[in-house]
N, C-alpha and C positions, 0 to 999 in steps of 0.2 A: 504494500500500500504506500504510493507517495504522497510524502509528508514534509511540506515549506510551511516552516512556523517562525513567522518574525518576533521582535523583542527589540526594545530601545526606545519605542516611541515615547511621544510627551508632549507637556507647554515650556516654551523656551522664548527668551528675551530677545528680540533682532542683536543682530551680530551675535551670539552667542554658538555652541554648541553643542552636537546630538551624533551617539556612535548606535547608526541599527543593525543590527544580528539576525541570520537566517538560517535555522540547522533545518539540513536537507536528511532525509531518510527515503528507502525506496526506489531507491533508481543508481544506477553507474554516475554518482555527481562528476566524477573529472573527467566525464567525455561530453557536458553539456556544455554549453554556453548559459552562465546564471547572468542574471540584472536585476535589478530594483527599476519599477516604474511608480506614478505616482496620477494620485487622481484628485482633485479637485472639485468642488463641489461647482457643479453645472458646467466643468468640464471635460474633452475625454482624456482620456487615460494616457500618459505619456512616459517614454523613454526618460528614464534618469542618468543610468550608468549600467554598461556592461562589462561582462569579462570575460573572454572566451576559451574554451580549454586549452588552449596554448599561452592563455596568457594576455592578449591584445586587449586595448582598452578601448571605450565607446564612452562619450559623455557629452548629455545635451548642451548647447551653447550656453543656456541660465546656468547649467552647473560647474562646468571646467574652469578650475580654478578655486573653487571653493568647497568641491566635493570629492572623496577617494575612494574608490571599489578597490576592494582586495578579497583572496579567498585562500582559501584554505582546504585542501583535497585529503589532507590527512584528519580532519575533524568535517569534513562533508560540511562547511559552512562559509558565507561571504559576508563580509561586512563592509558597511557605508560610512564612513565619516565626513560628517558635513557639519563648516564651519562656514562664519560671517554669514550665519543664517540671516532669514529676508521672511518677512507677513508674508510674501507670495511663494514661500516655499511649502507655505500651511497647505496639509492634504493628507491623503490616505495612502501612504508606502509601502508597495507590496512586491514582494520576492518571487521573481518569473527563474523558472529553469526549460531552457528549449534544446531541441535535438533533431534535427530534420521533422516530421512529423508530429513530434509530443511536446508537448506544451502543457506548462504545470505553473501553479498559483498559488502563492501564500493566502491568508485571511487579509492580512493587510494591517498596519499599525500607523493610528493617529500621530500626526507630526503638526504641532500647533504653534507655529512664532506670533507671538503678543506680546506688548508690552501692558 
């Protein structure tokens, strides 16, 4: 049974930061390509950051620079670090794992910047 379960999310100050976690179970995780995308409320659903099983990196233009994917194949998990947070980063963060055909999805964890 696969299983992406996020962890990390919160309310956080602008400029501040937030580290979210993704333990993967259920599938070959080091031959996927894993990402975080994020959703917004009355928006659709967009690309954050990927990582692909070689390694290569993906990051949407709001985020490069202020956001880091990295992952971990010996613990089946990737993690986001995302700093100089911004109110429009506020949304619902959820951990995609893809593979030619199969496509898998976290629940998704709240990421709130307020002051």
């Amino acid at each position: 049974q696969v299983q992406l379960v996020e962890s990390g999310g919160g309310l956080v100050q602008p400029g501040g930061s937030l580290r979210l976690s993704c333990a993967a179970s259920g599938f070959t995780f080091s031959a996927y390509t894993m990402g975080w995308h994020r959703q917004a409320p009355g928006k659709e659903r967009e690309l954050v950051a990927a990582i692909t099983d070689f390694g290569r990196l993906t990051y949407a233009d709001s985020t490069q620079g202020r956001f880091t994917i990295s992952r971990d194949n010996g613990k089946s998990t990737i993690n986001l670090q995302m700093n100089s947070l911004k109110p429009e980063d506020t949304a619902v963060y959820y951990c995609n794992a893809q593979r030619l055909w199969n496509n898998y999805w976290g629940q998704g964890t709240q990421v709130t910047v307020s002051s």
